[in-house]
Residue, then its C-alpha position, 0 to 999 in steps of 0.5 A: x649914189x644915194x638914190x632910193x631904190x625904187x626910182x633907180x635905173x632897171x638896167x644900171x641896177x642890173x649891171x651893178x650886180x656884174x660890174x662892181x664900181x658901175x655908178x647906179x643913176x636915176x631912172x626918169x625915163x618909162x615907156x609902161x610906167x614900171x621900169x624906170x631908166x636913165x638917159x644912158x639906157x632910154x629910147x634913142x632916135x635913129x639917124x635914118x628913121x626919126x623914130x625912137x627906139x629901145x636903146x639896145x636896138x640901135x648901133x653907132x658909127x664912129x665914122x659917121x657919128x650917127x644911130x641907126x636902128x635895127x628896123x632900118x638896118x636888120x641885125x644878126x643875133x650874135x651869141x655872146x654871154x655878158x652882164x645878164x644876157x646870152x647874145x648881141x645883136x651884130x649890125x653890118x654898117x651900110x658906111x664903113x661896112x664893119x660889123x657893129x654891136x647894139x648900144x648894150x654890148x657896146x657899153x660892155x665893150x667900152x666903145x658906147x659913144x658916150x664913153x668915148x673921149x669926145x662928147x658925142x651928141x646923140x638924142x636922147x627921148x628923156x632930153x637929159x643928154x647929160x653924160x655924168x657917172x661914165x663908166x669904163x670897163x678899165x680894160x679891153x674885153x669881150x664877151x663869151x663866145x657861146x654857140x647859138x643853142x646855148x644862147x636860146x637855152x635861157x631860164x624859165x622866168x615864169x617858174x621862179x614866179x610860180x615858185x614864189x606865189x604859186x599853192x604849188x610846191x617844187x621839189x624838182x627842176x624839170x627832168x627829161x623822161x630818159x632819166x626817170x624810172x617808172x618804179x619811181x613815178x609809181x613809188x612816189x605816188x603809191x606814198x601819197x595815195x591816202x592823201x589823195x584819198x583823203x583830199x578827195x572825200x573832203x572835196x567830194x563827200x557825195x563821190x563826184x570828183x573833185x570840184x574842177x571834174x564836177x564844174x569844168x571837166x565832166x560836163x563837158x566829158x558827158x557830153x561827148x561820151x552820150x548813152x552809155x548802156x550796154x557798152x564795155x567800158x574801161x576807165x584807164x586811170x581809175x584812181x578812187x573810181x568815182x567816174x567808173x561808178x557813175x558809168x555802172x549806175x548809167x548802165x555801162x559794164x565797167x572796168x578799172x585800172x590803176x597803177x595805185x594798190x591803194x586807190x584799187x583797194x579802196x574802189x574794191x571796198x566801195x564795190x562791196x558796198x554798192x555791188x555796181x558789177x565793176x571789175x578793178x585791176x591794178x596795173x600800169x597802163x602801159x602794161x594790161x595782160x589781162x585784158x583781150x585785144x578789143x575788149x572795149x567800146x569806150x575807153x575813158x581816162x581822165x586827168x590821167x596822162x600828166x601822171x603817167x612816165x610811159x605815155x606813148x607805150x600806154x596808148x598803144x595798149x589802149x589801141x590793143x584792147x579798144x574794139x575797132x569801132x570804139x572810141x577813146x575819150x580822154x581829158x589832160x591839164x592843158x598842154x600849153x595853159x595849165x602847164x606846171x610853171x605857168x601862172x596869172x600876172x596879178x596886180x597887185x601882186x597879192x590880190x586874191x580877185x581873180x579880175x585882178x589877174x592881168x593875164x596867163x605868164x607862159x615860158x619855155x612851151x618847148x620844154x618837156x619832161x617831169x618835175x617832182x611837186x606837191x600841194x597842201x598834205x600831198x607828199x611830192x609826186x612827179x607831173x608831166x609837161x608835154x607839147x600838143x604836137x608830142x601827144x598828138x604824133x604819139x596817138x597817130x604812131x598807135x593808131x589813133x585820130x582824133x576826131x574832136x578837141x574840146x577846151x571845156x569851159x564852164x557854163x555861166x550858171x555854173x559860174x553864178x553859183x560858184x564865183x570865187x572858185x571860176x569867175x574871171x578865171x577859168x571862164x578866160x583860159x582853158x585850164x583843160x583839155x579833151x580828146x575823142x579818139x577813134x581808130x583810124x581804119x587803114x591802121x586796124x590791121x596792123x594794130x590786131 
C-alpha cells in the first residue's frame, strides 16, 4: 500500500504474512505508543458497557447489530489454529442465543461486521470509522479444530529474545530429562573442563570463586553455614574445589566429590601444594559407594543441581551419608528468575545500563527439562530448568525439610565497589537461590 513500515498496523503486518492480498493499512491507533493499529484492529465500545475495549474481546450480533464485550458477556476459549494464534474466544449471545466468535476469528471467518455487505456503523476509538481496503477470505472456511492442550502449548516468546541478545549460546531446544543419558551430560562437561578451569583462574586468581559466588552466593552461603571447626564436611559438586579449601582453612575436615576427572586432578594437585587434609573423589552424585551412610555433619553443594541429569537419585544419596542431626546447605540458579531463556527487556534494546533494563521477561515456567548451551571458550554443556514445586517434592520424597530459603542479595557496599557488574541488577532479581535442609525425624528410620 506503499505505507512505510514503521507506521504499518502490528496486526495487518501479521495476517499479511497468512493471507496473501491482505491490504496492509495505516496503524494510527496506540494504547502504549509502540504498537500501532488501524480502525479495523483498535479498541471498539461495547453496546452494554460504554466501555472500549481490545478488539479481539468483543463480538457482534448480526441480529441486533450491536458489540458486546467479553467483561459483559464472559467467553469460552474455543482451540482453534488460525492466522498466528491457537484459540478463539466463543460468545454465546444472551439475543439470538448462538454461539459467536471475537472480532478476530470473525474476520477469519469472513463474517466481521465491516465485511458484511451493508455498512454497519460500530465505533470505533480511533474515530476513523472508514472501511477501505476490505478483505475477504474468497471462500467459506474455519479454522483447525486442535485439542485445547494443544492450543496452551504456545512457544517460549522469551527465548527467541534470549537467543538474539543473550552472552548465552543455544545448542539445543529443551529436552525432556527421560531422553537424556547421564553418559552425555558427564561426556559433554568432562570436554569443557579445561575451559572452565581456565575462566575461573582468570575470574579468580586469588581462588575465591567466581565473582557471583564472591559477591552474591557466598556471603550469603557463610552466613548460614556459621563454625565450622571440627565438622565433616563434603562438598557435593566440588568442581576446582575452592569452597573445600576454604572450609579446611576454618577447620572442617573436607570431603570432595565431582563427577569431572579433570577438575578432581586439578583439586588433587592443589592438595599437594597447601596439604588442607582434603579428601577427592570422582563420582556421580547420584552414585557415593565409598562413602558410609551418615558420614557427615554438613553437606554443601553449590551451583551444583543445574547441572546434574539424576537430581532426585543425588538427593537421596545425600540423605544416605548425611548424619541425622546433619544439615544440607545448597545454592541453585533461581528456578524462576535465572532460568536459562529468561531475560531483561532493555530499552533501548542496545543499552548496556543496566537502570535501562525495564524489567525480567518470563515464559513457559512449567517447562522442564535440559538445553545443550555454552558461553565465551566453554564448549556446550547441558543445563537443567526445573520448578520450585519439583525440587521441593524431590527433598521431602528423600527425606529432607527445608528449614530455611534465601534469595542471596548483595549488600550495598558490595554494590558501590562493584556497579557495572550488580548495580540496578541483581540488587532487583534474585538471580540466586539457597536451600538449608535437615532430615526430617519421623523419616530417619526409614532412610538408615
Amino acid at each position: 500500500m506503499g505505507i512505510p513500515k514503521n507506521n504499518t498496523c502490528n496486526y495487518c503486518s501479521t495476517i499479511s504474512k497468512y493471507e496473501k492480498h491482505y491490504p496492509i493499512r495505516e496503524g494510527i491507533f496506540s494504547v502504549e505508543k509502540k504498537v500501532l493499529r488501524c480502525s479495523w484492529h483498535s479498541q471498539f465500545q461495547c453496546s452494554q458497557c460504554k466501555k472500549f475495549h481490545h478488539f479481539s474481546w468483543l463480538f457482534w450480533c448480526p441480529n441486533k447489530e450491536i458489540l458486546i464485550c467479553g467483561d459483559c458477556n464472559p467467553p469460552e476459549l474455543v482451540p482453534v489454529v488460525f492466522w498466528n494464534t491457537t484459540y478463539t474466544y466463543g460468545f454465546k449471545c444472551p439475543n439470538c442465543g448462538k454461539i459467536h466468535h471475537d472480532l478476530y476469528y470473525s474476520e477469519f471467518l469472513g463474517v466481521h461486521p465491516w465485511q458484511e455487505e451493508e455498512q454497519n456503523t460500530i465505533r470505533c476509538i480511533s474515530n476513523d470509522l472508514s472501511k477501505s481496503n476490505k478483505w475477504y477470505p474468497g471462500e467459506s472456511r474455519e479454522g483447525k479444530k486442535i485439542s485445547l492442550e494443544e492450543a496452551l502449548r504456545i512457544p517460549n516468546r522469551v527465548s527467541y529474545i534470549r537467543k538474539r541478545i543473550g552472552t548465552v549460546k543455544f545448542h539445543s531446544e529443551l529436552i525432556s530429562e527421560e531422553q537424556m543419558r547421564q553418559s552425555e551430560v558427564h561426556q559433554q562437561w568432562e570436554q569443557t573442563s579445561k575451559e572452565w578451569l581456565n575462566l575461573i583462574d582468570q575470574v579468580s586468581p586469588d581462588d575465591k570463586g567466581d565473582i557471583n559466588r564472591q559477591l552474591i552466593i557466598d556471603p550469603a552461603m557463610w552466613k548460614l553455614i556459621g563454625d565450622v571447626d571440627g565438622l565433616r564436611v563434603l562438598d557435593a559438586g566440588c568442581g576446582n574445589g575452592y569452597f573445600c579449601r576454604i572450609l579446611a582453612q576454618r577447620g572442617a575436615i573436607v570431603t570432595g566429590v565431582d563427577h569431572s576427572e579433570s577438575l578432581i586432578v586439578y583439586c588433587q594437585k592443589k592438595e599437594k601444594e597447601q596439604k588442607l587434609g582434603i579428601i577427592y573423589f570422582v563420582s556421580s552424585l547420584d552414585s557415593l559407594p565409598m562413602i558410609e551412610d551418615q558420614s557427615f555433619d554438613l553437606i554443601i553443594s553449590n551451583i551444583v543441581f543445574i547441572d546434574v541429569l539424576p537430581y532426585k537419585k543425588a538427593l537421596e544419596e545425600l540423605a544416605r551419608v548425611l548424619k541425622s542431626s546433619g544439615r544440607f546447605l545448597w545454592s541453585n540458579l533461581h528456578p524462576i528468575f535465572a532460568r536459562i531463556t529468561n531475560t531483561m527487556y532493555r530499552l533501548p534494546f542496545d543499552t548496556v545500563r543496566n537502570e535501562e533494563r525495564i524489567g525480567m521477561l518470563i515464559d513457559r515456567y512449567f517447562d522442564t527439562g535440559g538445553t545443550l548451551i555454552s558461553w565465551g571458550n566453554m564448549k556446550p554443556i547441558w543445563q537443567f530448568d526445573r520448578t520450585l514445586s519439583e525440587y521441593s517434592t524431590a527433598l521431602k520424597q528423600v527425606g529432607f525439610v527445608i528449614r530455611e530459603i534465601v534469595e542471596p542479595k548483595p549488600d550495598i557496599n558490595v554494590i558501590k565497589n562493584h556497579p557495572r557488574e550488580l548495580a540496578f541488577d541483581a540488587d532487583r532479581i534474585p538471580y540466586f537461590i539457597i536451600y538449608e535442609c535437615i532430615k526430617h525425624p519421623r523419616v530417619k528410620q526409614k532412610l538408615l
